[in-house]
Structures are given as structure tokens and as C-alpha cells.
C-alpha positions in Angstrom: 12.4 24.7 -31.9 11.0 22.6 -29.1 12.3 24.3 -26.1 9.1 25.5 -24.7 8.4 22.0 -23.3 12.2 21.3 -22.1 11.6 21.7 -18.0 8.9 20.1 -17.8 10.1 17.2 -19.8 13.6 16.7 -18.2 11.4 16.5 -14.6 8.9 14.0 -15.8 12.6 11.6 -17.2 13.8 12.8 -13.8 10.4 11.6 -12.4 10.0 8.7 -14.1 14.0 7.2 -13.5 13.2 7.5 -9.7 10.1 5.7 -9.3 12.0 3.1 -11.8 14.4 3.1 -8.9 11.8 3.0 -5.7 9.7 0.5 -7.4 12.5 -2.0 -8.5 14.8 -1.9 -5.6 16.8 -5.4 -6.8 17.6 -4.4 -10.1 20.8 -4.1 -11.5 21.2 -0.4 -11.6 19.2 0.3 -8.5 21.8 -1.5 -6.5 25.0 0.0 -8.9 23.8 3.2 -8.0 22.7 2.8 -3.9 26.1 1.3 -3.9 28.1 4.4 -5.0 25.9 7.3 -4.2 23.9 6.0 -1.1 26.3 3.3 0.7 24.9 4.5 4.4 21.4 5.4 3.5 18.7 5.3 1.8 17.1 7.6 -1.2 14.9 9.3 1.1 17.7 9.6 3.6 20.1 11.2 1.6 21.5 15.0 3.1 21.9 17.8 0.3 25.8 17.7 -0.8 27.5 21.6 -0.4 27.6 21.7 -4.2 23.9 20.2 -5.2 22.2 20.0 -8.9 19.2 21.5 -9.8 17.3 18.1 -9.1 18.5 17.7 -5.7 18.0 21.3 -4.6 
């Protein structure tokens, strides 16, 4: 069915959406989302939450 692949391809779209986001820092949705989820810091600043998702952990 295709599933073999399915980690490996949800990190590289995980991959690829944050170096869309380091290497475009004035776009739109770069500054939407530093805006709600990073309003103190930066991306590389950011502390782990107490209830983190697989991608942050």
C-alpha cells in the first residue's frame, strides 16, 4: 500500500516546511506563524512544551 516509505516522507515535508521557514523569514506565513507560536523567541530558541509532538521531541 505505500506505507513502507511514510516516516521517512512525513520528515523530509517536515524538513522541507522548515528550511521554507529559515530561508524566507519575511514571508507571509513565516511571520503568521512566529507571531502565534514564537512571540518571545526565535525557532531555534523555542523550549519543548509539557505535551510535545513527535516533531518537536
Amino acid at each position: 500500500m505505500g506505507f513502507k516509505g511514510l516516516k521517512a516522507f512525513n520528515m523530509a515535508m517536515v524538513g522541507k516546511q522548515a528550511w521554507k521557514l529559515v530561508s524566507s523569514p519575511e514571508s507571509l506565513i513565516t511571520r503568521l506563524l512566529k507571531a502565534k507560536y514564537f512571540p518571545r523567541s526565535g525557532y531555534f530558541g523555542a523550549s519543548i512544551g509539557h505535551n510535545p509532538s513527535y516533531v518537536w521531541r
